[in-house]
Residue, then its C-alpha position, 0 to 999 in steps of 0.5 A: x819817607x820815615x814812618x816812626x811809631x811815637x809814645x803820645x801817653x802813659x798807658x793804664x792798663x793794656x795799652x790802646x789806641x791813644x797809646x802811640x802816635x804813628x808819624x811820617x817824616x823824611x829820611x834821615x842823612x847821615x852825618x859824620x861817623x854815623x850809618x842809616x840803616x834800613x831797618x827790617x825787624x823789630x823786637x815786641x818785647x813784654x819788658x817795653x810795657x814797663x818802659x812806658x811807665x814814668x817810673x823808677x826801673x833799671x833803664x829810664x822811662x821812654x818819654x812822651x814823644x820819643x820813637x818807642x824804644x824796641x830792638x831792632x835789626x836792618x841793613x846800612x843802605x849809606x855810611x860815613x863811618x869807615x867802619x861800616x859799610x853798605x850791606x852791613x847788617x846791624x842789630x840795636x837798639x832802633x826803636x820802633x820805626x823804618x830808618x835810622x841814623x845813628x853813631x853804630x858805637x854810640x847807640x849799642x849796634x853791631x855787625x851780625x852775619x846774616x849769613x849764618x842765620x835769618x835776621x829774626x833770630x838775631x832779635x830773638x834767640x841769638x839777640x836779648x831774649x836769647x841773651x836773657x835766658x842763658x845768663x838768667x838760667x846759668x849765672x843766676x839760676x846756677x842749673x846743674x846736671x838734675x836739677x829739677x827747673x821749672x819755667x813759666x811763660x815757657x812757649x816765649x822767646x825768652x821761656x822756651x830758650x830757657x827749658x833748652x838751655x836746662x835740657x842741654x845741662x841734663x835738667x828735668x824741665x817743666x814748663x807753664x804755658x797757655x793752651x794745649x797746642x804750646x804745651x804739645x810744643x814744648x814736650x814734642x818740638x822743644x822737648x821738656x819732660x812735660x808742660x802745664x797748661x795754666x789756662x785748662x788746668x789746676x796749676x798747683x795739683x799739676x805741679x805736685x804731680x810733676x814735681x813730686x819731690x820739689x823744685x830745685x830752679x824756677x825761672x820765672x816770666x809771669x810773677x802772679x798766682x803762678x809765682x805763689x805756687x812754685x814758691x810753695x814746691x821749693x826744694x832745699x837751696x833752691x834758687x829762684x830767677x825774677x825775669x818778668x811778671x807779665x801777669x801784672x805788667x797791665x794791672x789797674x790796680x797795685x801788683x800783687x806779691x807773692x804770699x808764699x814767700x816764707x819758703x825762701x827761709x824755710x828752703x834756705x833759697x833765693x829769689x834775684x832779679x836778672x838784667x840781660x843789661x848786666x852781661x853785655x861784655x860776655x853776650x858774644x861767648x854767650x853767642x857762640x855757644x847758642x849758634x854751636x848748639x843750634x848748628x848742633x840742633x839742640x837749640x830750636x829757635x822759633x819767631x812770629x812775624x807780622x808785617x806793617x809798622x801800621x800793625x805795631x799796636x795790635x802785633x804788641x799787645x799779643x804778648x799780653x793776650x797769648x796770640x803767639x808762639x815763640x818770638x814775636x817780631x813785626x816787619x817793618x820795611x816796605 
């Protein structure tokens, strides 16, 4: 039998028990051109609560008795495609549930060598979020050698692989994060120039002391208060990357903008929204630079899994709550 985690209702606020609906039905048969796959992994990604919304975005809306969209890695256990063939591993677009069948061309999944690298790290580092950073932080924050480049939400998946990158181009990097034990992680394990800790400190007396001469990137997850002071430490051309703003994504009331926003005009800098979407054709060079950089151990990858499709909601509302480190994945197979 197929489990599959279906949405029941638009959420308003952080999402509840009434949110999905888990269902059971038979697996699926292939037909003509198609693969089922066994689905192992599941990608938790804050950019799935705004996808709930009934409301104009970058991608349409999952409707109310959909499977919950989510990024997914598994093996082919049957084929009618001659491309493909049993013990493949395919990475997509699966959704929230424990097989699929599906046209592999048609619904964006591809080969992945799971040889090279744990399935995990295909959904997180070497998959969208990994993908997210590295266009986020070279095509639209346009890093150069010392600058100085400040992340927010910097102990996420997509976070921590950004203050990598920026290392890796000889940037200093500060990050924002929650709690002692993520900014003692990034400095230590991911090695930033120094982390604030948002939720013990002084967010806008920090970043004066590490950041006395401005911010030349900020790459931002969170939007919020947080947004407002960076805006306000902004150096001369500065850019500024719109990624997220979990700060807001489970807000009962109307998103709050930043106030600070006419240091753009004073710093001759910009602030644009990135798309991971919007570099597809170039995700295997992007690829390749990541798995060289890991393989050269300068690019860390780290995922918190859980188990049980029947944990979905507890293990999503995690990104919203803090209670993880790194890529959060949940382990779909029995």
């Amino acid at each position: 039998m197929n489990k599959q985690v279906k949405l029941s209702k638009r959420p308003f606020g952080m999402p509840d028990a009434d949110t999905w609906t888990m269902e059971t039905h038979p697996i699926p048969s292939p037909k003509d051109g198609e693969v089922l796959v066994k689905q192992e992994y599941i990608s938790l990604d804050p950019a799935m609560r705004g996808w709930m919304n009934d409301a104009k975005s970058y991608i349409p809306p999952v409707q109310i008795g959909e499977v919950m969209r989510a990024g997914s890695i598994g093996t082919v256990i049957e084929s009618k495609n001659p491309d493909f063939k049993v013990g493949d591993v395919l990475s997509g677009w699966g959704g929230v549930q424990q097989y699929i069948a599906t046209n592999p061309a048609k619904a964006n999944f591809y080969k992945v060598d799971a040889n090279l690298a744990p399935m995990p790290v295909y959904i997180g580092t070497l998959g969208m979020p990994g993908m997210t950073a590295y266009f986020g932080i070279l095509e639209v924050g346009k890093i150069k050698e010392g600058d100085v480049v400040l992340v927010s939400g910097a102990a996420g998946a997509v976070g921590s692989v950004v203050g990598q990158i920026a290392k890796i181009k000889g940037c200093t990097v500060i990050g924002i994060a929650g709690g002692p034990e993520k900014c003692k992680y990034l400095v230590d394990t991911l090695g930033f120039d120094g982390a604030i800790d948002y939720k013990n400190g002084d967010v806008k007396k920090e970043l004066r002391a590490h950041c006395p001469k401005g911010i030349d990137v900020y790459f931002d997850n969170v939007g919020g208060e947080i947004l407002d002071h960076a805006l306000a430490r902004l150096r001369r051309d500065a850019r500024v990357v719109i990624c997220g703003a979990i700060s807001q994504y489970n807000n009962k009331e109307a998103i709050k903008g930043p106030s600070n926003y006419l240091s753009l005009l004073v710093n001759r800098a910009t602030m644009q929204g990135m798309v991971v979407m919007d570099y597809t054709k170039d995700f295997g060079a992007a690829a390749q630079n990541m798995g060289m950089w890991m393989a050269q151990g300068k690019l860390k990858s780290k995922e918190d899994i859980y188990e049980g499709i029947e944990n979905f909601r507890p293990t999503f509302n995690r990104l919203f709550t803090g209670q993880k480190m790194g890529k959060l994945v949940l382990k779909v197979s029995e």
